[in-house]
N, CA, C and O atoms as a CHARMM CRD file, in Angstrom:
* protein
*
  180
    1    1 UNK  N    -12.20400   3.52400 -44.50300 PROA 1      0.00000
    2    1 UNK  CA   -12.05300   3.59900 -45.96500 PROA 1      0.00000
    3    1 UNK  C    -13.42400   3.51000 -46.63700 PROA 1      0.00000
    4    1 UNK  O    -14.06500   2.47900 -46.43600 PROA 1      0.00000
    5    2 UNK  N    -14.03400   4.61500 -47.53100 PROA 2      0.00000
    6    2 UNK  CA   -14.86500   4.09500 -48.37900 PROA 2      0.00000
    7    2 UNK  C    -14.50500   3.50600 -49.62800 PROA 2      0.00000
    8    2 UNK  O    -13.68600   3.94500 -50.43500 PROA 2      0.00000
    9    3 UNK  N    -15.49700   2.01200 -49.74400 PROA 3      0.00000
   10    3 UNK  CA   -15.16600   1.29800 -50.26300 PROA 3      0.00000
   11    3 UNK  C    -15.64600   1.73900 -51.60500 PROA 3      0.00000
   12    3 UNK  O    -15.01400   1.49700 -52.63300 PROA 3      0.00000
   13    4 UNK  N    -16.85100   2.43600 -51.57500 PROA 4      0.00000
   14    4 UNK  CA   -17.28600   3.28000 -53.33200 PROA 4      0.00000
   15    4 UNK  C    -16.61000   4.00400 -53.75800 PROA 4      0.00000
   16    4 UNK  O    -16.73900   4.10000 -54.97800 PROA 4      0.00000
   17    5 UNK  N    -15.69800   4.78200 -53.22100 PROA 5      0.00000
   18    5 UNK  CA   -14.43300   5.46200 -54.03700 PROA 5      0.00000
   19    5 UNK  C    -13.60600   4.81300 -54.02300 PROA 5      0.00000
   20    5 UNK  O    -13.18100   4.64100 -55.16500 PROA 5      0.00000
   21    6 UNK  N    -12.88600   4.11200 -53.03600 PROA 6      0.00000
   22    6 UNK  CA   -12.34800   2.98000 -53.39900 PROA 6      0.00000
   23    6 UNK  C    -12.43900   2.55400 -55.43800 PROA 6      0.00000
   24    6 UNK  O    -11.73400   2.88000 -56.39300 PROA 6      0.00000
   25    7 UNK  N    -13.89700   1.56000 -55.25300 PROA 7      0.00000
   26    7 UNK  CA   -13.92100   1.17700 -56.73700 PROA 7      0.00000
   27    7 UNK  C    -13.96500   1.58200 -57.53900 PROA 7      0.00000
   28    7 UNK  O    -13.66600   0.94600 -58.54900 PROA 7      0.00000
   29    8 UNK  N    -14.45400   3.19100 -57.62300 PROA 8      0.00000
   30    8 UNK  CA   -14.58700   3.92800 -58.27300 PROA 8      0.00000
   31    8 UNK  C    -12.67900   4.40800 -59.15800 PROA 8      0.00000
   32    8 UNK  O    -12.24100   4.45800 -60.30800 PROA 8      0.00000
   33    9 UNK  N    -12.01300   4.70200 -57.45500 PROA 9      0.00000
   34    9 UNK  CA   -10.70800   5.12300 -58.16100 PROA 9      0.00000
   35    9 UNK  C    -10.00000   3.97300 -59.26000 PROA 9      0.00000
   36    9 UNK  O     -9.40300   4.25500 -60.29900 PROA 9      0.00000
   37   10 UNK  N    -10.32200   2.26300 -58.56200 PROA 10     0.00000
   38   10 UNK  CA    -9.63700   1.50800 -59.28900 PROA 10     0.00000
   39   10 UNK  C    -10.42000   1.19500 -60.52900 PROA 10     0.00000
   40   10 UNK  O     -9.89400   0.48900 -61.39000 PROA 10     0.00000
   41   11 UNK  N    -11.82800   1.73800 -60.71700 PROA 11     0.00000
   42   11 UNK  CA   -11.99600   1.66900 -61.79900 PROA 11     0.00000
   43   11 UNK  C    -11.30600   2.55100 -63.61800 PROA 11     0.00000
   44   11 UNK  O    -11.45100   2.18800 -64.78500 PROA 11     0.00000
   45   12 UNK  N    -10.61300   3.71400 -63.02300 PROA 12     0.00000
   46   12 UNK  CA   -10.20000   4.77000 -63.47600 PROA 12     0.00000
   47   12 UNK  C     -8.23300   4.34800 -63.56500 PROA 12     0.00000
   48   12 UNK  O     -7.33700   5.10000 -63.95000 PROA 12     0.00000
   49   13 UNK  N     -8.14500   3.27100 -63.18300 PROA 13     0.00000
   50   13 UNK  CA    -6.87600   2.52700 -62.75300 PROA 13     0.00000
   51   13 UNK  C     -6.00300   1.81900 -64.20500 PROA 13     0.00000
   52   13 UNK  O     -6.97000   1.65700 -64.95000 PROA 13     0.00000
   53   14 UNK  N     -5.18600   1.49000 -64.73700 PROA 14     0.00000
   54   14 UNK  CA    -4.95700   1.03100 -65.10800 PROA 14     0.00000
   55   14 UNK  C     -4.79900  -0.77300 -64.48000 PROA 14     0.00000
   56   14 UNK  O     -4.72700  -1.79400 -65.16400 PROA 14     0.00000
   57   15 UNK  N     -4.78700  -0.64400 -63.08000 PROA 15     0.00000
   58   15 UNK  CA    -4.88500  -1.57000 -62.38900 PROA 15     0.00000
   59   15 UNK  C     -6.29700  -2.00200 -62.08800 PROA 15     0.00000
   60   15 UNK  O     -6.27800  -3.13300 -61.60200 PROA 15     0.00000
   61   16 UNK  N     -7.21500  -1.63300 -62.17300 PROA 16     0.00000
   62   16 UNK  CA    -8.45700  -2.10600 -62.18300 PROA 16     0.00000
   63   16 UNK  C     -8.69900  -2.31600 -63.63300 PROA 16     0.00000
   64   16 UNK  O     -8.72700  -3.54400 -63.71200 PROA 16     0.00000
   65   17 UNK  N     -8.85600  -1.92800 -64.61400 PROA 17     0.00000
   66   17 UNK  CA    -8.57000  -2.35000 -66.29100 PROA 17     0.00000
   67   17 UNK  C     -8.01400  -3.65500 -66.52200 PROA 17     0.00000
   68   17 UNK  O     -8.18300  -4.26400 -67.57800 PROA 17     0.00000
   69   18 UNK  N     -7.21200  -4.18500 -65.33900 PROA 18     0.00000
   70   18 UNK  CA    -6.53600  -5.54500 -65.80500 PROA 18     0.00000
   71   18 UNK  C     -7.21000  -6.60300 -66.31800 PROA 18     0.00000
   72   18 UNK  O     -6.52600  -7.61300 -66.48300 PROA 18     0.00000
   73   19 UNK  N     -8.52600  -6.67200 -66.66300 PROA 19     0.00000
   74   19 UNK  CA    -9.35600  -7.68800 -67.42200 PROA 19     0.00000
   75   19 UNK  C     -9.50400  -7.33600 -68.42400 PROA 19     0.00000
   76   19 UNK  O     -9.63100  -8.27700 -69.20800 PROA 19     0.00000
   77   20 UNK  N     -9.56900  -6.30500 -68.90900 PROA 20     0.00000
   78   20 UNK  CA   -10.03900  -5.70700 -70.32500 PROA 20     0.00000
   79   20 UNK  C     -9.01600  -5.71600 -71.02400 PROA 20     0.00000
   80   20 UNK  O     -9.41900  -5.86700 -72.17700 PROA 20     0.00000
   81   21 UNK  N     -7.78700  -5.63600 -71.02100 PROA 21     0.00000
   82   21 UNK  CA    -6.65000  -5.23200 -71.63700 PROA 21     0.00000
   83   21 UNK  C     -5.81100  -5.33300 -70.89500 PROA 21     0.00000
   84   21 UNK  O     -6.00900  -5.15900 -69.69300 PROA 21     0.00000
   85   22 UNK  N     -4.46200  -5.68700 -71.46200 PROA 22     0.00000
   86   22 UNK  CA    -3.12000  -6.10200 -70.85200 PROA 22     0.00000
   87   22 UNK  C     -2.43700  -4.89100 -70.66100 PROA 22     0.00000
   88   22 UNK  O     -2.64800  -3.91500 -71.38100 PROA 22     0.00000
   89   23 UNK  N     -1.34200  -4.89500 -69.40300 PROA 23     0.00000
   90   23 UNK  CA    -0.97100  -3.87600 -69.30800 PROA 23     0.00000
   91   23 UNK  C      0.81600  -4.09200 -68.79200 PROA 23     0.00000
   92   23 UNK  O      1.20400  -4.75000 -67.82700 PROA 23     0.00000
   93   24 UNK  N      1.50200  -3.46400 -69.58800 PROA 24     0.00000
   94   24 UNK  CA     2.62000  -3.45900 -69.21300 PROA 24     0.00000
   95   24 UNK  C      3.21700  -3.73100 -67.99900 PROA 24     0.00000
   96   24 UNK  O      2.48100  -3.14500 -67.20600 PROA 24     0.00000
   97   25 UNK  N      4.10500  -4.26200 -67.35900 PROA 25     0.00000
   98   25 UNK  CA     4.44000  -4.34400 -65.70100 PROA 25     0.00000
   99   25 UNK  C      5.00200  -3.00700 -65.42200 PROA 25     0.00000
  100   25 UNK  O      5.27500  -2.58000 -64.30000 PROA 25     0.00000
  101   26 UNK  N      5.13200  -2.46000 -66.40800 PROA 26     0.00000
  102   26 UNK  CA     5.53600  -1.00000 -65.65900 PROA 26     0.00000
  103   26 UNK  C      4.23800  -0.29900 -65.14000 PROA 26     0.00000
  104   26 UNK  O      4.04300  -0.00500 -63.96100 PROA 26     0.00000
  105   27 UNK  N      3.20000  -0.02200 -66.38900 PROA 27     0.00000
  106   27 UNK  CA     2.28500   0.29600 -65.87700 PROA 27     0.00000
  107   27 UNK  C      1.67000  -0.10000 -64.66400 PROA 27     0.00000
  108   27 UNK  O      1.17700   0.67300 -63.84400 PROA 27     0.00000
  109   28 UNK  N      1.72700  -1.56700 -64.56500 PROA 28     0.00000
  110   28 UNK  CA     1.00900  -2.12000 -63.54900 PROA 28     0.00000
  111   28 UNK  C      1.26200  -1.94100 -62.12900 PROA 28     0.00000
  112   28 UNK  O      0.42400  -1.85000 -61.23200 PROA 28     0.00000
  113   29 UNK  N      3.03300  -1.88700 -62.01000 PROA 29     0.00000
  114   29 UNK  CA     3.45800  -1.54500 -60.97200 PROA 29     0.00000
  115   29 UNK  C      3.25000  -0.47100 -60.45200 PROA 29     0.00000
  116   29 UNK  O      3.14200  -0.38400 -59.22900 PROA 29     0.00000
  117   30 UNK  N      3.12100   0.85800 -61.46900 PROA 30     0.00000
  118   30 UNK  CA     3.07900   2.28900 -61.00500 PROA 30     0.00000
  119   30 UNK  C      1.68000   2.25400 -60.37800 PROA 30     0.00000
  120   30 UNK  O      1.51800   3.12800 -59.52600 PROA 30     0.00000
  121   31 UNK  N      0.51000   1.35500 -60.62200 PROA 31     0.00000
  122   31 UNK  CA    -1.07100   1.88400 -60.47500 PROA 31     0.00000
  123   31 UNK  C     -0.61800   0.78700 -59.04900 PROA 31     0.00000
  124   31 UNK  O     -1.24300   1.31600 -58.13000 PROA 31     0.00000
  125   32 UNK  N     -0.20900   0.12400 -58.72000 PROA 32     0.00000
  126   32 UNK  CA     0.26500  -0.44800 -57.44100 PROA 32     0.00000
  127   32 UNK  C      1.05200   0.58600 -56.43400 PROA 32     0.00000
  128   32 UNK  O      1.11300   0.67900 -55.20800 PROA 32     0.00000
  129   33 UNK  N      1.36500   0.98500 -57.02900 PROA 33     0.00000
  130   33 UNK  CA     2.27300   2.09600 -56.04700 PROA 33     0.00000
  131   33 UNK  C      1.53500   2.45400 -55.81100 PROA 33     0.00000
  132   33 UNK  O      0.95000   2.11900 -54.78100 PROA 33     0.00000
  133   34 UNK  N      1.13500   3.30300 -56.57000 PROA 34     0.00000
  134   34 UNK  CA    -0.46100   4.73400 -56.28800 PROA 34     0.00000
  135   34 UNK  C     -1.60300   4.30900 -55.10800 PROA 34     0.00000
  136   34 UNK  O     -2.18400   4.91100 -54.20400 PROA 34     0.00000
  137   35 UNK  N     -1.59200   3.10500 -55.57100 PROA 35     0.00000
  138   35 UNK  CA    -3.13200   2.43700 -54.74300 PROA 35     0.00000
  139   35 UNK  C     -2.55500   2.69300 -53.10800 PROA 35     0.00000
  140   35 UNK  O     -3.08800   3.25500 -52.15100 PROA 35     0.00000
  141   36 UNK  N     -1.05400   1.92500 -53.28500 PROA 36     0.00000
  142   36 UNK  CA    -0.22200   1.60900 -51.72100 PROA 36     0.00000
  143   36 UNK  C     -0.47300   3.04000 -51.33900 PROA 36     0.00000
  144   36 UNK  O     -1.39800   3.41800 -50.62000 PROA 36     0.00000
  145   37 UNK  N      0.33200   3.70400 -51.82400 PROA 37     0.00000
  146   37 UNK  CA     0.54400   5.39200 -51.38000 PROA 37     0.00000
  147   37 UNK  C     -1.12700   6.27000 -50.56800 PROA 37     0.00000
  148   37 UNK  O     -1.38800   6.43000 -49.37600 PROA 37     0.00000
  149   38 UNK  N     -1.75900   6.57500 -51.52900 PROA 38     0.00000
  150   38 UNK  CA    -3.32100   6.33200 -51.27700 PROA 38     0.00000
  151   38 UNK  C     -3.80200   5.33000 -49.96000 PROA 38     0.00000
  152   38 UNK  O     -4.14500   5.98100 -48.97300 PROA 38     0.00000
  153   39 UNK  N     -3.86900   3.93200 -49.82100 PROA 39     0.00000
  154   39 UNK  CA    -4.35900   3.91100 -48.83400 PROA 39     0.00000
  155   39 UNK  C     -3.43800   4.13700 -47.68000 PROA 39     0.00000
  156   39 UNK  O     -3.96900   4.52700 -46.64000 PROA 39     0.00000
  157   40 UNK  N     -1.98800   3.93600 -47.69300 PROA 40     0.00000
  158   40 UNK  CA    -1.39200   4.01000 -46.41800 PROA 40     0.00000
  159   40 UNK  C     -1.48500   5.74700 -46.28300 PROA 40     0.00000
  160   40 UNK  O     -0.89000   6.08000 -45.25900 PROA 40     0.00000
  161   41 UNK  N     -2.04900   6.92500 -47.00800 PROA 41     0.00000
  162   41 UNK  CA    -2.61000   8.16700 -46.61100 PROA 41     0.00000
  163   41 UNK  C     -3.60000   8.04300 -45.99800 PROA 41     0.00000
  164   41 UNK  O     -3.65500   8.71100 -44.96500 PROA 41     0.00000
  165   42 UNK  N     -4.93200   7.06100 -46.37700 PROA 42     0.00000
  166   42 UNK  CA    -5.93000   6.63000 -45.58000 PROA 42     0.00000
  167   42 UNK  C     -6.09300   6.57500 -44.30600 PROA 42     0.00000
  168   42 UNK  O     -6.86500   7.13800 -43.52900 PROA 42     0.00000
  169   43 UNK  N     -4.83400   5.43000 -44.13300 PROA 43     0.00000
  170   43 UNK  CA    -4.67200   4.84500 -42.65700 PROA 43     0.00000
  171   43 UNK  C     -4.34500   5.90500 -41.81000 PROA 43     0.00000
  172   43 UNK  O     -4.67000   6.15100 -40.64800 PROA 43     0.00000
  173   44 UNK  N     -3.48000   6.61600 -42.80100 PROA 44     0.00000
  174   44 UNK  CA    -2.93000   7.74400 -41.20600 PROA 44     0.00000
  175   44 UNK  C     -3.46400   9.03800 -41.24400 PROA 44     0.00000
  176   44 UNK  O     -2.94000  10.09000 -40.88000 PROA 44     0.00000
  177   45 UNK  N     -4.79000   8.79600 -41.82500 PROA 45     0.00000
  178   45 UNK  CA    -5.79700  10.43300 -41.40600 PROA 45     0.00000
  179   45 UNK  C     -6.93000  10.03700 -40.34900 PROA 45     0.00000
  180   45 UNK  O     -7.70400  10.89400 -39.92300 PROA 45     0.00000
């Protein structure tokens, strides 16, 4: 895994935003999904 796109993507995240501003649990959950989805694509390339 690179870890600079990595931060990069969660910077662009609504889930990486979680300090700056509050974010709905819907939102929050969906940028959780995404992240899951994303790395478990990671793992299996």
């Amino acid at each position: 895994m690179n870890a600079g796109s990595y931060l990069n993507w969660r910077k662009e995240t609504a889930f990486g935003k979680e300090d700056q501003f509050s974010v709905s649990s819907t939102q929050k959950r969906r940028s959780i999904w995404s992240w899951a989805r994303w790395a478990w694509m990671i793992r299996n390339h």
